[in-house]
Residue frames as a rotation matrix with the C-alpha (Angstrom) as fourth column:
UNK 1
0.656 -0.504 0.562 -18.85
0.642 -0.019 -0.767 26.07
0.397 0.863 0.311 2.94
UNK 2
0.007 -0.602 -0.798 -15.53
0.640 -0.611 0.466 27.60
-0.768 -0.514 0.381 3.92
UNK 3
0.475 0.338 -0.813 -14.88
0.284 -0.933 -0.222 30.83
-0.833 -0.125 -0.539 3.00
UNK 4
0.361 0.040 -0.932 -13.76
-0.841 -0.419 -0.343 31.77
-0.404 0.907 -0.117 -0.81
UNK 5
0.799 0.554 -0.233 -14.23
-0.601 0.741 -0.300 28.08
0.006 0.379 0.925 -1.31
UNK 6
-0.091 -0.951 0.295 -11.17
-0.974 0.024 -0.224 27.03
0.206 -0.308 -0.929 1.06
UNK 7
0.423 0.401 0.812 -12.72
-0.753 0.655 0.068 23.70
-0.504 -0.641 0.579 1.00
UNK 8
0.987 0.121 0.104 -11.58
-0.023 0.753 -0.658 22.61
-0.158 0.647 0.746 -1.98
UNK 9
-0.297 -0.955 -0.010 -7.59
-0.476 0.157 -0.865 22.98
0.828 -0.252 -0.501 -0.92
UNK 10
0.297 -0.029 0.954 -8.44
-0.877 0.386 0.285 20.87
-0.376 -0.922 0.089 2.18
UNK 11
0.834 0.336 0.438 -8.18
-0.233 0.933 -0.273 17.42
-0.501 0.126 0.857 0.22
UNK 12
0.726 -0.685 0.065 -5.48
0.002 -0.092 -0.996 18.15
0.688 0.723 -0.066 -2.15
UNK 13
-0.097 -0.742 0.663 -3.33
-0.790 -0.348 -0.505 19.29
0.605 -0.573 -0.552 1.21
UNK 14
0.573 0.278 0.771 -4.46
-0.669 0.701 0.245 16.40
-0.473 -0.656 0.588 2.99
UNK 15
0.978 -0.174 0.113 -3.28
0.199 0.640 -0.742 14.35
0.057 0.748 0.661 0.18
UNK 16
0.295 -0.927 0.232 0.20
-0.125 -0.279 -0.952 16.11
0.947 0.252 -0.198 0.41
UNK 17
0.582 0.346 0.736 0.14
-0.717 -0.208 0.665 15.43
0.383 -0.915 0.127 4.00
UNK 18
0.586 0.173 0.791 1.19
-0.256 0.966 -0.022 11.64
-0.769 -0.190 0.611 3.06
UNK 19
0.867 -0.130 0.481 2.31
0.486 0.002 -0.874 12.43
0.112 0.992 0.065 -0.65
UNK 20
-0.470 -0.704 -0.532 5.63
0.503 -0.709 0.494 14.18
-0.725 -0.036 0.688 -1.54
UNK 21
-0.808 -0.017 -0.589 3.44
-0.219 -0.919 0.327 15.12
-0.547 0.393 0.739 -4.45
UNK 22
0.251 0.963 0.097 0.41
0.220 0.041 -0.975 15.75
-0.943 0.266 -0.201 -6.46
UNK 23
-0.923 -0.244 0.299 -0.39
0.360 -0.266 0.894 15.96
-0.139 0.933 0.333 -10.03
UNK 24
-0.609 0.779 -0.149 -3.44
-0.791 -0.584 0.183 17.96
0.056 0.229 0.972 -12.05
UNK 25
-0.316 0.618 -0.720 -4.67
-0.581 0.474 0.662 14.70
0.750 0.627 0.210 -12.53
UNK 26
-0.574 0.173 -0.800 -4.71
0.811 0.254 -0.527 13.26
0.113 -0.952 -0.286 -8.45
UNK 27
-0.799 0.474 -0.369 -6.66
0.058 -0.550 -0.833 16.12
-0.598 -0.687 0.412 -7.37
UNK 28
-0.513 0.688 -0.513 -9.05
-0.806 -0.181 0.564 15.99
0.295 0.703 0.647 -10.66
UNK 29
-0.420 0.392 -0.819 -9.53
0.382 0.894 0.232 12.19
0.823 -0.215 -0.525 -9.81
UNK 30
-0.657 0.235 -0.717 -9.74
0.754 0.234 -0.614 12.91
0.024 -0.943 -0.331 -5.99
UNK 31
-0.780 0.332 -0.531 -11.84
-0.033 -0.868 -0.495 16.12
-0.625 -0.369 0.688 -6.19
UNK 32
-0.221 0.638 0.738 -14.19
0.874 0.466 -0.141 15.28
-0.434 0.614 -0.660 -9.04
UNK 33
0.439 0.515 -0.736 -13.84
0.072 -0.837 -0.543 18.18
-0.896 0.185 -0.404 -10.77
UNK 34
0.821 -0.317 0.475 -12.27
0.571 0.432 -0.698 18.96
0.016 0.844 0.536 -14.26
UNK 35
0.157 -0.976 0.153 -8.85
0.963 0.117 -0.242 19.34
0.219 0.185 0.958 -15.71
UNK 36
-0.155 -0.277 0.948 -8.72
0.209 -0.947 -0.242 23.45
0.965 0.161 0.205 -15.60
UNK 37
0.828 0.425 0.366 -10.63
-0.233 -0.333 0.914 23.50
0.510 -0.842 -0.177 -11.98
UNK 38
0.851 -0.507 -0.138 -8.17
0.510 0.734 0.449 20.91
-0.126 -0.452 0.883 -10.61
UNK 39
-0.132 -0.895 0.426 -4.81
0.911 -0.279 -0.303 23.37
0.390 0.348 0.852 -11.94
UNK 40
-0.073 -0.021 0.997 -6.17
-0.341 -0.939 -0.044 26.54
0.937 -0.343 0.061 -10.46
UNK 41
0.982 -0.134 0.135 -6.54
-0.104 0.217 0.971 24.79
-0.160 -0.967 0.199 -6.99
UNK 42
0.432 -0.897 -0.089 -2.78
0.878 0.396 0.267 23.73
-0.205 -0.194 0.959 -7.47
UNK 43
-0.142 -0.335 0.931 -1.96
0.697 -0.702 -0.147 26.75
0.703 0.629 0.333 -8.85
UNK 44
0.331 0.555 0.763 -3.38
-0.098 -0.784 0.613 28.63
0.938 -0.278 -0.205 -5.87
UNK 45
0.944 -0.267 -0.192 -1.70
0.307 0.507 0.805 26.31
-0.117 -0.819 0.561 -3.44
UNK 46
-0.087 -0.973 0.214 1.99
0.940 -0.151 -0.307 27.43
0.331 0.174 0.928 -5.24
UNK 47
-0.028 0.034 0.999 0.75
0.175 -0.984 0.038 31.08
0.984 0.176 0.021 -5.08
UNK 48
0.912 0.362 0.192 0.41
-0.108 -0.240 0.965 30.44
0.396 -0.901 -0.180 -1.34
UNK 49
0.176 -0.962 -0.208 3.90
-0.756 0.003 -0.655 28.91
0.630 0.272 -0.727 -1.08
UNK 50
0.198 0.074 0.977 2.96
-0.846 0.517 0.132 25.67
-0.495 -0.853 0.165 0.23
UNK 51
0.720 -0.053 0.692 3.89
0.323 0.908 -0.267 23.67
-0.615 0.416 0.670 -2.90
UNK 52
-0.462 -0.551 -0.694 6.89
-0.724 -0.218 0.655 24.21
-0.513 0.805 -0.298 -5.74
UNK 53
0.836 0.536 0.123 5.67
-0.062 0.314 -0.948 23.51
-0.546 0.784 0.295 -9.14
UNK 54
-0.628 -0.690 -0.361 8.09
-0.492 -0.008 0.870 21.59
-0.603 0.724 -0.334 -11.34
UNK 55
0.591 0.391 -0.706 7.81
-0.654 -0.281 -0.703 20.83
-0.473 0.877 0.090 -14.76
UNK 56
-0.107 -0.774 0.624 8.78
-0.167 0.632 0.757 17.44
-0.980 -0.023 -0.197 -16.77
UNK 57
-0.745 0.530 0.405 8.30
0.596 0.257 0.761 17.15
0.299 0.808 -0.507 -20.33
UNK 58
-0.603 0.730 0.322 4.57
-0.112 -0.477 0.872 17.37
0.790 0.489 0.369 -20.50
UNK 59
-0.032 0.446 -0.894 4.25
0.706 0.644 0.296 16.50
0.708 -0.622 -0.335 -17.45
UNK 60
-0.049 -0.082 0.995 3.57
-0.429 -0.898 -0.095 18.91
0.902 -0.432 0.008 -14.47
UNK 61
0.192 0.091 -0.977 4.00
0.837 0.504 0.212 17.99
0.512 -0.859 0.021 -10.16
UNK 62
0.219 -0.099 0.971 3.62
-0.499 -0.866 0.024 19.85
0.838 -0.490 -0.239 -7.61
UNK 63
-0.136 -0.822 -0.553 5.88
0.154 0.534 -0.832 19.42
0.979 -0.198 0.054 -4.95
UNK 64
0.832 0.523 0.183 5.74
0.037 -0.383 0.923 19.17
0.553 -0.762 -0.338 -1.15
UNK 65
0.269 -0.911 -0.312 9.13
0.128 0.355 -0.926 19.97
0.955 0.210 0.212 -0.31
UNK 66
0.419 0.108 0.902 8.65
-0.902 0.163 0.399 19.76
-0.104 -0.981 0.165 3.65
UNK 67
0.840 0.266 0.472 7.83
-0.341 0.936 0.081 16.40
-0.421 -0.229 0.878 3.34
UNK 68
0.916 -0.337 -0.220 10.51
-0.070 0.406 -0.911 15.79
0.396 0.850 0.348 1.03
UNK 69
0.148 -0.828 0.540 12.74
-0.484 -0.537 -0.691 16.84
0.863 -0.159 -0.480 3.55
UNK 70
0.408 0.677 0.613 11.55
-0.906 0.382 0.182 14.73
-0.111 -0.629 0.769 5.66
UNK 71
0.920 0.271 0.282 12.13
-0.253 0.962 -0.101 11.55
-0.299 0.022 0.954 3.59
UNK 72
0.374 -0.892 -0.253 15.54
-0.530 0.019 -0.848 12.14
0.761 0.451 -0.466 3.16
């Protein structure tokens, strides 16, 4: 186990690796875990400043704007 349970941002960043973005519900699905676990990993990934967190409606994404730069 990595250290204050940095394992469970490995998959989610992997996933953005490939992705321009993630939702609460891709990293619930891909992480098996539930809806509140699955937002504080994303939430912890913005607080690093490796994602931007926008906001549609009811909808929420978190953004990999590297990559996004990228696919322009």
């Amino acid at each position: 186990m990595f250290k204050n349970g940095l394992f469970l941002y490995i998959k989610p960043l992997t996933q953005l690796s490939t992705h321009p973005y993630t939702t609460i519900e891709y990293v619930q699905r891909d992480l098996q875990v539930n809806r509140l676990k699955a937002s504080r990993i994303l939430e912890a990934i913005v607080t690093l400043g490796l994602l931007r967190k926008i906001r549609d409606g009811r909808r929420v994404y978190f953004v990999n704007d590297p990559l996004v730069d990228i696919l322009k």
